[in-house]
N, C-alpha and C positions, 0 to 999 in steps of 0.2 A: 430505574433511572435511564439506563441506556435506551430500551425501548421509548419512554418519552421523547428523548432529544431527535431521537429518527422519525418519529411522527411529526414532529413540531416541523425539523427540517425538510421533509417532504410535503408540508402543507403549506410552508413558505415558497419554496418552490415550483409547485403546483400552482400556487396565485400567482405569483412574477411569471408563470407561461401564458396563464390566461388573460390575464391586464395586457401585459405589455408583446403579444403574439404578433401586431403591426410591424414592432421595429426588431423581431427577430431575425437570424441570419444564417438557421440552420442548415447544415452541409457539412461535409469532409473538407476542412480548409489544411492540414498539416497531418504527419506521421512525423513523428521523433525517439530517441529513446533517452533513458537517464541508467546510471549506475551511480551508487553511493551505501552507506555505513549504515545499516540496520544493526539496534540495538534490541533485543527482546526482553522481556522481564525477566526475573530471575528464575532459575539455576543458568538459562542458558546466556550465551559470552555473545558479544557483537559479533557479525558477518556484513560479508557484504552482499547487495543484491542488484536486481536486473529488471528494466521495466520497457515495455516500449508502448508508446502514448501517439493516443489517435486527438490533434484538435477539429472538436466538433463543430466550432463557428461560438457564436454568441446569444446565450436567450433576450436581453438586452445589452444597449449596446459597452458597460460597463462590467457583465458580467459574460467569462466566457465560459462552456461549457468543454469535457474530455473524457474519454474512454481510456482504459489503458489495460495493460495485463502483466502482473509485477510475480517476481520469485525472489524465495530468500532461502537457505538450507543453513544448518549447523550443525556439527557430532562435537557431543561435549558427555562428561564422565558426573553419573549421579548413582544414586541408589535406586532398587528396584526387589521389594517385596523382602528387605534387607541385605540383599546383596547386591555389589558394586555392579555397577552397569552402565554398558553404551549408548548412550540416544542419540539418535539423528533425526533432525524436525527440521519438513518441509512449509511453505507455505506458498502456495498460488492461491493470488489476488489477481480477481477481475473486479474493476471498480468504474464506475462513473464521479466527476465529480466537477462543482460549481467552482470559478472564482472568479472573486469579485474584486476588476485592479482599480486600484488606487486613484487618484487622479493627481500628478505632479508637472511639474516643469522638466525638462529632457530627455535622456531615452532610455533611463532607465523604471523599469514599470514594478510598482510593490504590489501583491497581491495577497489576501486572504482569503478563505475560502472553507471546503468542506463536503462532503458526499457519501455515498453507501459504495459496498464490497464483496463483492462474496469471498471466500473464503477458505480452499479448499487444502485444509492440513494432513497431513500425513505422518506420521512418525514412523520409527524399528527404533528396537532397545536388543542388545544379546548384553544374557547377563550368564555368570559361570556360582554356582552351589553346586553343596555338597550331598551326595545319596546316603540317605540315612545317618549323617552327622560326621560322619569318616571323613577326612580332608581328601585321602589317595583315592576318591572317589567321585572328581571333580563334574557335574555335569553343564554344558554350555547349552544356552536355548536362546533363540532368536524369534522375536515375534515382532508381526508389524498390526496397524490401525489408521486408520482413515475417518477424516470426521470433515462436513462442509458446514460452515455458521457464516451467517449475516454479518455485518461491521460496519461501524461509522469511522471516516476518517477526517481530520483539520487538518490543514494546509497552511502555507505562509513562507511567502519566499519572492524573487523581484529577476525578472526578464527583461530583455535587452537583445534588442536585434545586432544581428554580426555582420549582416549584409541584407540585401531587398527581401531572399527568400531564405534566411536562414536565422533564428532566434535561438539563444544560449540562456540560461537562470541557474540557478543556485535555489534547492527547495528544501524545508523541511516539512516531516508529516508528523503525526500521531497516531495512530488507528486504536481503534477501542475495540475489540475481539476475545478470542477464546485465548490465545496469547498476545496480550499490548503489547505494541513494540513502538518505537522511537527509530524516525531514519531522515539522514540528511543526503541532497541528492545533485548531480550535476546533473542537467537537461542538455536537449538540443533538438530540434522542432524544425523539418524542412518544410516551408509555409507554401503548399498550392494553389490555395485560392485568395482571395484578397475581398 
């Protein structure tokens, strides 16, 4: 399932570059960053995370396109091989992604959207068992692992500029990954080019 929807989305995407490549407007128009509530699926407990976003211009002229490069960490308490255990899971996301605003009356702009990720997780777990089943024989082991996966993410959220060269929003995402997670986000976008 999830491999379809990335190929579907990439093929749609691919034709809106080829169609409509007259009225593109591709360039570095903006750097900004966002900070907000990442939620991960379970065992692990919300955090917060860090992103800072490159706007890339517009493939058409209702649809804009972005780079960004986002972090999120956690240490939260599970089991591990039946013994209690620490995890700590990272995840760097590098992503591109489309959105497509809305068309309304005033200045504030709603937008949905959607795009791919990479992915790059990390974890450490130390967990403490016993040698040979004696409790007074406690032994503690710390191990880490690294894993990069592909990911789709949706989008949906409404911007608003604060001045000529400065736009503020309010986002949530989705990503569909090796761990889902749910995050809502405050933006801020310094606009260089026009």
């Amino acid at each position: 399932m999830k491999r379809t929807v990335l190929v579907m989305t990439v093929m749609v995407l691919a034709g809106l570059l080829f169609v409509n490549a007259a009225s593109a407007k591709i360039g570095f128009m903006g750097i900004g960053g966002r900070v907000g509530y990442v939620k991960p699926e379970d065992p692990i407990d919300g955090t917060f995370g860090v992103g800072v976003v490159a706007d890339l211009g517009t493939i058409v002229p209702a649809l804009g396109l972005e780079a960004a490069v986002d972090y999120w960490s956690k240490s939260y308490d599970d089991s591990f091989m039946g013994s209690d255990a620490e995890w700590t899971y990272n995840d760097i996301i590098i992503s591109a992604t489309a959105k497509y605003m809305i068309p309304t009356q005033g200045s504030v702009m709603p937008y949905v959207g959607g795009g791919l990720a990479v992915h790059m997780f990390s974890w450490e777990w130390t967990c403490s068992y016993s040698y040979n089943g004696y409790f007074d024989e406690l032994v503690e082991e710390t191990c880490d692992d690294s894993k990069t996966e592909f990911g789709f993410h949706a989008v949906g959220g409404i911007k608003t500029a604060l001045s000529p060269n400065l736009h503020g929003g309010i986002e949530g995402r989705y990503a569909i990954t090796e761990v889902d997670h749910f995050g809502i986000f405050a933006l801020i976008t310094y606009v260089v080019g026009q």
